[in-house]
Structures are given as C-alpha cells and as structure tokens.
Gaussian input, Z-matrix of N, CA and C with variables (Angstrom, degrees):
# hf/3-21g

backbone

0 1
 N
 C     1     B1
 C     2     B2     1     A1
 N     3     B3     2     A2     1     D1
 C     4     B4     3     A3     2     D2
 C     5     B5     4     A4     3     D3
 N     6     B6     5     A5     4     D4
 C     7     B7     6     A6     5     D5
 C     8     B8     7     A7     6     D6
 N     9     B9     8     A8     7     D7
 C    10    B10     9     A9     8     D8
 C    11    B11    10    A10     9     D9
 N    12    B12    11    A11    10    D10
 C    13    B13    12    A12    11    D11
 C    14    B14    13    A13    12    D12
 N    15    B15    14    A14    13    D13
 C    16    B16    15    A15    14    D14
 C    17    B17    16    A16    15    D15
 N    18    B18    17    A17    16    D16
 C    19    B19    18    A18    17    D17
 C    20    B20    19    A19    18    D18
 N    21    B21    20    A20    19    D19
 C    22    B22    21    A21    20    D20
 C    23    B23    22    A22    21    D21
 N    24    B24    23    A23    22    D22
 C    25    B25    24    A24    23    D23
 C    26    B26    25    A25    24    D24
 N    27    B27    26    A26    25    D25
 C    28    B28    27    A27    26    D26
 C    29    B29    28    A28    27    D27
 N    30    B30    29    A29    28    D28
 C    31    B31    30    A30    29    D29
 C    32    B32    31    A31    30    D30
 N    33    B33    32    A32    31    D31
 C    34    B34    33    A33    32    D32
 C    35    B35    34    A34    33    D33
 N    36    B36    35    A35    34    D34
 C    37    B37    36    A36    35    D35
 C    38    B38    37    A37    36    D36
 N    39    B39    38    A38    37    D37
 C    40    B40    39    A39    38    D38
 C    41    B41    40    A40    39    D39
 N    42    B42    41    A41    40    D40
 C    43    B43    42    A42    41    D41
 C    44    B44    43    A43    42    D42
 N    45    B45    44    A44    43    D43
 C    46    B46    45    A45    44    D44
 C    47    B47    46    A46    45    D45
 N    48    B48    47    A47    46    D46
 C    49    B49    48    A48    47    D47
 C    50    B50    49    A49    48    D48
 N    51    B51    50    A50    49    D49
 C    52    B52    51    A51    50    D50
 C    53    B53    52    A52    51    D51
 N    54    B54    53    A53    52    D52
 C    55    B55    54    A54    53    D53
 C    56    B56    55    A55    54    D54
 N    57    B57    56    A56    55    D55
 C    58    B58    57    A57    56    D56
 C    59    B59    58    A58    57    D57
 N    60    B60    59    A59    58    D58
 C    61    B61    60    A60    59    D59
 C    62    B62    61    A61    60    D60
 N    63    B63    62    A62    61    D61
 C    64    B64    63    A63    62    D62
 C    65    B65    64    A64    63    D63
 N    66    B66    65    A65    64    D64
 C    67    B67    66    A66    65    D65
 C    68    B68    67    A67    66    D66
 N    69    B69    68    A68    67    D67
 C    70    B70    69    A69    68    D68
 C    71    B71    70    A70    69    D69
 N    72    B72    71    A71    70    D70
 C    73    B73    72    A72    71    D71
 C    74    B74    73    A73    72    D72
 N    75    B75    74    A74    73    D73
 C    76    B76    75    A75    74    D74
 C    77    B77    76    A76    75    D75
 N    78    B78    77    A77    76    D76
 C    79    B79    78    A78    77    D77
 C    80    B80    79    A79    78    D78
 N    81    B81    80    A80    79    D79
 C    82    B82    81    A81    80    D80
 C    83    B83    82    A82    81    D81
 N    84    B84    83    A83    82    D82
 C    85    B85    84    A84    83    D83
 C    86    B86    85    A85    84    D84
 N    87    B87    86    A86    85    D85
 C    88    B88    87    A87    86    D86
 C    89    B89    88    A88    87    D87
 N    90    B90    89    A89    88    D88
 C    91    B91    90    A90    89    D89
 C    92    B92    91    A91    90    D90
 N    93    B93    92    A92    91    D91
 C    94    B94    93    A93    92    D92
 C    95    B95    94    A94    93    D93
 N    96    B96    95    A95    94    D94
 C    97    B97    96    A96    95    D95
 C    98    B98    97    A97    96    D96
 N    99    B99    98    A98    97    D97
 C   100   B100    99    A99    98    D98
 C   101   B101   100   A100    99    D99
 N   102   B102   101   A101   100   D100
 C   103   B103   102   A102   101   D101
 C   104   B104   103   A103   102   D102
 N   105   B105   104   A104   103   D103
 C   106   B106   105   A105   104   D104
 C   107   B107   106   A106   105   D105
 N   108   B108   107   A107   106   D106
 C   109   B109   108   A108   107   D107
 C   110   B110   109   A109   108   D108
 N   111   B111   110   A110   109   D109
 C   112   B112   111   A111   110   D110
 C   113   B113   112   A112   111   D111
 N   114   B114   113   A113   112   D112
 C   115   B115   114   A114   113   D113
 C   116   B116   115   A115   114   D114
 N   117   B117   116   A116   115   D115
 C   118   B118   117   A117   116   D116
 C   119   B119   118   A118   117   D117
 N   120   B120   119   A119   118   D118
 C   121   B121   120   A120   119   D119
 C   122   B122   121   A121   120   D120
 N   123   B123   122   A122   121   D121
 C   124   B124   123   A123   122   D122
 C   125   B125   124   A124   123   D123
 N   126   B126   125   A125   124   D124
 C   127   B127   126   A126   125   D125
 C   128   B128   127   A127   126   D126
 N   129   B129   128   A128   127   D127
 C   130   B130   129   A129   128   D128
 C   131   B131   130   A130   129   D129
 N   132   B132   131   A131   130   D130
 C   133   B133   132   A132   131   D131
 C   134   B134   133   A133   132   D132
 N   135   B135   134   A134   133   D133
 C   136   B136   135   A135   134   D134
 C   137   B137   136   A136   135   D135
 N   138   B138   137   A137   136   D136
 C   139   B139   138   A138   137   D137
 C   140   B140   139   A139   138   D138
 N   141   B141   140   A140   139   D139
 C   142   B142   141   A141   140   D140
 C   143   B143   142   A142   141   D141
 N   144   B144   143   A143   142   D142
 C   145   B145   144   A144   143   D143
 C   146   B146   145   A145   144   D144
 N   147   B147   146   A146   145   D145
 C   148   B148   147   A147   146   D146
 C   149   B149   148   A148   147   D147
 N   150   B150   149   A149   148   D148
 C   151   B151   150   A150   149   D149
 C   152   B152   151   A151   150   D150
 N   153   B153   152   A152   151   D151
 C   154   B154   153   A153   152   D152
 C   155   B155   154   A154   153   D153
 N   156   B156   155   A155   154   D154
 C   157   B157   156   A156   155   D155
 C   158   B158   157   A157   156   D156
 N   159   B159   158   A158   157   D157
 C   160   B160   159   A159   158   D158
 C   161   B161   160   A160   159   D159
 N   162   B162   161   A161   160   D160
 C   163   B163   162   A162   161   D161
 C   164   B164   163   A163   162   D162
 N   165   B165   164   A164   163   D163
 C   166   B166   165   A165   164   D164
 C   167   B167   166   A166   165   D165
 N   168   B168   167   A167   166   D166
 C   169   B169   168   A168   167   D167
 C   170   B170   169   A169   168   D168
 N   171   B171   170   A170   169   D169
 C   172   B172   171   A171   170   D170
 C   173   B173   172   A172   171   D171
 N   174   B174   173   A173   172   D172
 C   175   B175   174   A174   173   D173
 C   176   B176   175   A175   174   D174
 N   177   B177   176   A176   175   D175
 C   178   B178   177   A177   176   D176
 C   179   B179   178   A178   177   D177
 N   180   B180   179   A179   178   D178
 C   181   B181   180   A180   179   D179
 C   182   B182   181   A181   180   D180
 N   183   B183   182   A182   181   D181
 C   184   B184   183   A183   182   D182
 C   185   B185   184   A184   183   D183
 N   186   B186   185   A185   184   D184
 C   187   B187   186   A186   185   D185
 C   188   B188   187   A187   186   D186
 N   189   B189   188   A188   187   D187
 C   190   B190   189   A189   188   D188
 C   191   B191   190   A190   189   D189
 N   192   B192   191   A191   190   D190
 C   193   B193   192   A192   191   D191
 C   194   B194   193   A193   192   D192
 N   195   B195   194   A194   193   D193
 C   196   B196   195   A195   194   D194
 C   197   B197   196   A196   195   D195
 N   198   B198   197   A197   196   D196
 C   199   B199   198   A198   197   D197
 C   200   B200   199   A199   198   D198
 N   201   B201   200   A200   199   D199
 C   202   B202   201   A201   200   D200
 C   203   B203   202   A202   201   D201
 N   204   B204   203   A203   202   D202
 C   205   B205   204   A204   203   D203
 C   206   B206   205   A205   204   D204
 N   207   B207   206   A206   205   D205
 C   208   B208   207   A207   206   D206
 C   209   B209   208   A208   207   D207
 N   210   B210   209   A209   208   D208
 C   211   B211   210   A210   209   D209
 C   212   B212   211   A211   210   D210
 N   213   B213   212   A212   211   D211
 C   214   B214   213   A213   212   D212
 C   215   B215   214   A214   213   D213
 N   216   B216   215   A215   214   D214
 C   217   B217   216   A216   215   D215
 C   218   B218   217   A217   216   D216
 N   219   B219   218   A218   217   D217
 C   220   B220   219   A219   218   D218
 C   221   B221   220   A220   219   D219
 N   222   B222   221   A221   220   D220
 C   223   B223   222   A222   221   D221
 C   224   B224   223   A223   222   D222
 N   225   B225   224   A224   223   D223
 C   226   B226   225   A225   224   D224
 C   227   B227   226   A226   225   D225
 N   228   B228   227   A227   226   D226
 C   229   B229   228   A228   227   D227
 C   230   B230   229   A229   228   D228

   B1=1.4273
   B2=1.5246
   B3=1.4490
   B4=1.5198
   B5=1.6049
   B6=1.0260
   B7=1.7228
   B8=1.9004
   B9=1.6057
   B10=1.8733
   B11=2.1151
   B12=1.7221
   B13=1.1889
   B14=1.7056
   B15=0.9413
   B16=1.8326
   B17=1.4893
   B18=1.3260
   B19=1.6464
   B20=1.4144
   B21=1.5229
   B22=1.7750
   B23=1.5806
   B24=1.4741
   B25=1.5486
   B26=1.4634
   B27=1.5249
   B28=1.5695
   B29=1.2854
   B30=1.2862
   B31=1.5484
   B32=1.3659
   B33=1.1618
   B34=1.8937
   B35=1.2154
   B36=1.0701
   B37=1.9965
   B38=1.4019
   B39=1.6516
   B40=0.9030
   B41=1.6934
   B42=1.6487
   B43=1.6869
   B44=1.4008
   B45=1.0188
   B46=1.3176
   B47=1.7861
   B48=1.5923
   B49=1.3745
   B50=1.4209
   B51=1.4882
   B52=1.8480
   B53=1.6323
   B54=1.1427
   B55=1.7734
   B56=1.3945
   B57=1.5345
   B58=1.6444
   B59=1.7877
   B60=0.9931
   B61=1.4694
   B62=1.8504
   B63=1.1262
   B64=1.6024
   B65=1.7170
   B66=1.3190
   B67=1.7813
   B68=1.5905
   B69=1.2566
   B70=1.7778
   B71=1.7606
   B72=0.8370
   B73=1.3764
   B74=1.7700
   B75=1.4449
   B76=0.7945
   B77=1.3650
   B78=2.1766
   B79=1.2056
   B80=1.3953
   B81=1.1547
   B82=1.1315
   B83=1.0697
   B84=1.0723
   B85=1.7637
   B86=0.9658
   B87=1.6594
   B88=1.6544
   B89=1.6939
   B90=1.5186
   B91=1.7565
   B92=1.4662
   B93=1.3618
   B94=1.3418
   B95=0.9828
   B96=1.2710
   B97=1.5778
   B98=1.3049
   B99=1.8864
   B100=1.3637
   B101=1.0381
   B102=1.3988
   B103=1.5717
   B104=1.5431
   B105=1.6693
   B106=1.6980
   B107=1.8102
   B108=1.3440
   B109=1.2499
   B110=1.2770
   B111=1.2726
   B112=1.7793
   B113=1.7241
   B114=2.1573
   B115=1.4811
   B116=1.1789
   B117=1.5552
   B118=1.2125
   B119=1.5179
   B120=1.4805
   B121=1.3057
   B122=1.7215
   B123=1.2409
   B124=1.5651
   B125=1.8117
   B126=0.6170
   B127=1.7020
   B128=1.9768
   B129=1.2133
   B130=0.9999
   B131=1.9605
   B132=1.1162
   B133=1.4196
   B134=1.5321
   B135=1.3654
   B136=1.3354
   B137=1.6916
   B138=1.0406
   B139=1.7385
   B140=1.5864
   B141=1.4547
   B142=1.9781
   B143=1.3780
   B144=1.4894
   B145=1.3649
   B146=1.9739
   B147=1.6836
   B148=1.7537
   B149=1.4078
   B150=1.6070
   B151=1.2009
   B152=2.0352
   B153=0.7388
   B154=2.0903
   B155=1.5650
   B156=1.3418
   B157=1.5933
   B158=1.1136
   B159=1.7307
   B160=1.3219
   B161=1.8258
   B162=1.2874
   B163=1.2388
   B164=1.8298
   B165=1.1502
   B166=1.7948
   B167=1.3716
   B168=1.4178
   B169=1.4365
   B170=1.5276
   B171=1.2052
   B172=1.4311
   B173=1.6219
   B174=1.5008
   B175=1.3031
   B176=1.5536
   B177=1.1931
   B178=1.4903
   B179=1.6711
   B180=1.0940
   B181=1.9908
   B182=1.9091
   B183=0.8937
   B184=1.3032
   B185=1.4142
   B186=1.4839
   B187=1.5435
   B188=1.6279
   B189=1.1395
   B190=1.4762
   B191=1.3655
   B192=1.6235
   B193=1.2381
   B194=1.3744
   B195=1.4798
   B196=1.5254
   B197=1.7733
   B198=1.4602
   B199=1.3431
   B200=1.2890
   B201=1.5541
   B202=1.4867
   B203=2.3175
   B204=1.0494
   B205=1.2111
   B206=1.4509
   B207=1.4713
   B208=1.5764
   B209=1.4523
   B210=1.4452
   B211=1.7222
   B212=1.5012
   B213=0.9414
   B214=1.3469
   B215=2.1340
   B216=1.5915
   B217=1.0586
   B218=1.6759
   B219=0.8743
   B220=1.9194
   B221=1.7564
   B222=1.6691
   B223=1.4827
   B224=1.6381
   B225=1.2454
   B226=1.2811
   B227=1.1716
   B228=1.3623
   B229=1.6463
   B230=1.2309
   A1=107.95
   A2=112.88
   A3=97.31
   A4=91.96
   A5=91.78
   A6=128.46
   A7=99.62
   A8=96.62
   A9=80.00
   A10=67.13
   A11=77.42
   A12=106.64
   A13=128.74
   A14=149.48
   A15=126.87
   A16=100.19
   A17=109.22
   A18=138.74
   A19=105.86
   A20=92.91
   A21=105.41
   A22=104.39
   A23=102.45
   A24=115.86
   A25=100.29
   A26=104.67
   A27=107.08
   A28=134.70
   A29=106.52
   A30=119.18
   A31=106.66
   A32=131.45
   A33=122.46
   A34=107.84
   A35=118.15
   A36=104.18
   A37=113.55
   A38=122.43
   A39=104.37
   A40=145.68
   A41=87.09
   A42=91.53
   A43=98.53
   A44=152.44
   A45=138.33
   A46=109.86
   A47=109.31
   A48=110.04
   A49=112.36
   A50=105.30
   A51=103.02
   A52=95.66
   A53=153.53
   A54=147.37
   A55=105.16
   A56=121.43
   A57=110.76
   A58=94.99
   A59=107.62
   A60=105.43
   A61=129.78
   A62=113.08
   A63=108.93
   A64=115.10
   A65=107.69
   A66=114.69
   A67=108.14
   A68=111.19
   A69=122.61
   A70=100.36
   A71=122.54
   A72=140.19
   A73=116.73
   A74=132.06
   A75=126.26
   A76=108.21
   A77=119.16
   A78=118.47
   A79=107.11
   A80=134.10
   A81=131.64
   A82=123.79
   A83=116.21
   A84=129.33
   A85=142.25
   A86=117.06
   A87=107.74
   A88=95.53
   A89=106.81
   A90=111.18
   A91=109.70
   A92=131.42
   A93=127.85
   A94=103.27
   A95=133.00
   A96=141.98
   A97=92.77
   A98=111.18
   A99=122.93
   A100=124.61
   A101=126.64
   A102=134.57
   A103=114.68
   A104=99.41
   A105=121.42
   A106=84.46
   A107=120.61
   A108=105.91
   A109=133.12
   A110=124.67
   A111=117.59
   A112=102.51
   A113=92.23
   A114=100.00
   A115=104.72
   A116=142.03
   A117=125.67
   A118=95.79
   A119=122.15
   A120=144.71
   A121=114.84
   A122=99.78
   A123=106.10
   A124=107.43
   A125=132.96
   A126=139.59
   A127=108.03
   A128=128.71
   A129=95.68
   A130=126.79
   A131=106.96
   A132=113.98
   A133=125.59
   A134=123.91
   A135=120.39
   A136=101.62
   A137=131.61
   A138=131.83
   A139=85.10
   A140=122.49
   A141=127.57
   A142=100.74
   A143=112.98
   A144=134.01
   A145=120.95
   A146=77.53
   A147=87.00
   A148=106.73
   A149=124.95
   A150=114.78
   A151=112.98
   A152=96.02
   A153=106.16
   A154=96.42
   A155=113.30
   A156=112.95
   A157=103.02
   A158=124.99
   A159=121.81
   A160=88.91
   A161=130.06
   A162=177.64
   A163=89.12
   A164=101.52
   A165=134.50
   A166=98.86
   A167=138.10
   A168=116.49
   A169=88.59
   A170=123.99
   A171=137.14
   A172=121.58
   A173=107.59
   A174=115.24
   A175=121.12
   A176=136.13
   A177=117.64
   A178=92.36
   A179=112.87
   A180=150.26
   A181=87.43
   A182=117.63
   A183=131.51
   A184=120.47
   A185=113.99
   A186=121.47
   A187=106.99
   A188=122.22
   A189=108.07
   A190=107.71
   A191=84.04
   A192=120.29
   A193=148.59
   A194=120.27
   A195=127.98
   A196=76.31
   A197=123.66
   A198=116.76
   A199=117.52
   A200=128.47
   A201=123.79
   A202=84.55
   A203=133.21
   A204=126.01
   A205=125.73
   A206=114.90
   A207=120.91
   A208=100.06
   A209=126.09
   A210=118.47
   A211=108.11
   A212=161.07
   A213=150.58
   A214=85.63
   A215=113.61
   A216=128.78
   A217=105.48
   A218=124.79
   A219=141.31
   A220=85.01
   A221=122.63
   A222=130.82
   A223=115.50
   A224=123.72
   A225=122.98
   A226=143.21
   A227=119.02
   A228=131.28
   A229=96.26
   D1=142.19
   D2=167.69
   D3=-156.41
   D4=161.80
   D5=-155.41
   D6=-95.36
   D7=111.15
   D8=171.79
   D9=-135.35
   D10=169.45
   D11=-159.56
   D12=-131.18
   D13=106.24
   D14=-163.17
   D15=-50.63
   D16=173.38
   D17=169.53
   D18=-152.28
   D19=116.80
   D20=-170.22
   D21=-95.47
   D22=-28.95
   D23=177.46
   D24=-169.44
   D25=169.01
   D26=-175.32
   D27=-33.59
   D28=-49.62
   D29=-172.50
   D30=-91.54
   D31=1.73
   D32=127.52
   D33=-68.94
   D34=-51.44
   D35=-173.41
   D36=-49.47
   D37=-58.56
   D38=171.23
   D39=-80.47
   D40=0.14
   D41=169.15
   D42=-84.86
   D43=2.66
   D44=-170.49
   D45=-109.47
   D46=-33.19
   D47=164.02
   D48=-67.07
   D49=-54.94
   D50=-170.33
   D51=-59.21
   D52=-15.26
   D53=179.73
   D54=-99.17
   D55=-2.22
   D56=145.73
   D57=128.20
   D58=-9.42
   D59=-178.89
   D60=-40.45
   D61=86.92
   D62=-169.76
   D63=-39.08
   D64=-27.28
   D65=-173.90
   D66=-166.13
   D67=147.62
   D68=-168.60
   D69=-131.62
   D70=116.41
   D71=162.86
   D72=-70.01
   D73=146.86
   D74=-176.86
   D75=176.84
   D76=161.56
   D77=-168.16
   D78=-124.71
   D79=178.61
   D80=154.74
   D81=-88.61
   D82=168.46
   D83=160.33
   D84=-52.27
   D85=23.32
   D86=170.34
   D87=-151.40
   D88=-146.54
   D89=-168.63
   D90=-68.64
   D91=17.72
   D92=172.71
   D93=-115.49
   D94=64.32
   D95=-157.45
   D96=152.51
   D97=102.02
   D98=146.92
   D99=-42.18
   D100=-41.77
   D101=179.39
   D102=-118.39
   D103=75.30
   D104=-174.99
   D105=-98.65
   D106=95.18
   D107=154.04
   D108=-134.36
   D109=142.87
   D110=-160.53
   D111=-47.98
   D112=134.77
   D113=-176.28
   D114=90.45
   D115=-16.69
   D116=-164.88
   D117=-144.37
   D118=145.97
   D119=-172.47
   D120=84.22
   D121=-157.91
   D122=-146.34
   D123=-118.68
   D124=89.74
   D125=160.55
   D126=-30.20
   D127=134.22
   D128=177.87
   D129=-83.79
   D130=0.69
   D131=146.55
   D132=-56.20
   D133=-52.97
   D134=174.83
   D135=-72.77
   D136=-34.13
   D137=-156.22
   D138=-65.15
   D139=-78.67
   D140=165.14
   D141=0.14
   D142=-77.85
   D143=-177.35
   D144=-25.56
   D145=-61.31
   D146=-176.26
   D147=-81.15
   D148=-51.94
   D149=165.50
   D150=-25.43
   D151=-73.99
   D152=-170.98
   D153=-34.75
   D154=-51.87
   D155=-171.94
   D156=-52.15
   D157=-55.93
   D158=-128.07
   D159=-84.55
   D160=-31.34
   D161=-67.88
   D162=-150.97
   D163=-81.38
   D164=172.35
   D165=-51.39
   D166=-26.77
   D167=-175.87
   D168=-134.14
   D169=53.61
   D170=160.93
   D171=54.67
   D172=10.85
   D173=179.74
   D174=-75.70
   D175=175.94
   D176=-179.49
   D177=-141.17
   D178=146.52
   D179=-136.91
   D180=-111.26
   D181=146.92
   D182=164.54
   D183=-164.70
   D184=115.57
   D185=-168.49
   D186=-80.40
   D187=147.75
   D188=152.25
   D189=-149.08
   D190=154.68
   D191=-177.52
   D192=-115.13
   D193=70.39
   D194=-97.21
   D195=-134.43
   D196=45.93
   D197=154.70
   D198=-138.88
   D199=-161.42
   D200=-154.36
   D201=-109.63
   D202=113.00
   D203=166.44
   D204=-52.33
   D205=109.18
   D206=-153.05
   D207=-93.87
   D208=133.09
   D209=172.26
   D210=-32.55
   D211=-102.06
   D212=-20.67
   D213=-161.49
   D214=-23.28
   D215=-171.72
   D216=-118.69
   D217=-48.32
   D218=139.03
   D219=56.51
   D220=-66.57
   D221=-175.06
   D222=-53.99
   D223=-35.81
   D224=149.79
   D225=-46.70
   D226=-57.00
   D227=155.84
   D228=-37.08

C-alpha cells in the first residue's frame, strides 16, 4: 500500500512528505488545473522546487492535469 497525497502549495508538499507520504500529486497555476485557485497550486518555479524535495526524501511527484486541452493553449497540455 502506499500513501500519495494532494499538494495545494508547497508547504503541503512538504508537510505531507516529511509525515511519510510515499508520493504527492499536484497542479499548476493556470487552465490545466481544474482547481487553479488563488493561493493554491504550483508556479513552475515552485513545482522544480517541490518536485527536488519530494525527490530528496525519496518520495515520487505526480502532476495533474485534470482539464479538457483547448487549441489556442495546445503548448501547455
């Protein structure tokens, strides 16, 4: 069994690895992310960031991407 976990922003990611979490899921910050909401998700500067942590204490990173890919944005997807 193993334990993955959301990451709404950093300091869930890393409270959720340092409390044992085998893997943390998470979105970014704009329309590829159903749940883009101010205060919550990942910049891709911080996403690098949390990835390395989760990374560094043997946890494994999982992005998602939990919308419909629109032409006009196509490079995101």
């Amino acid at each position: 069994m193993e334990l993955v976990c959301p990451a709404g922003n950093l300091p869930s990611l890393k409270a959720a690895v340092d409390n044992g979490a085998n893997a943390v899921y998470f979105g970014f910050r704009d329309d590829t992310n159903a749940r883009h909401f101010a205060g919550l998700n990942f910049s891709p500067d911080k996403m690098a960031e949390g990835v390395q942590y989760a990374h560094d204490r043997g946890a494994r990173a999982f992005l998602a991407l939990n919308t419909f890919p629109q032409p006009e944005g196509w490079g995101r997807w």
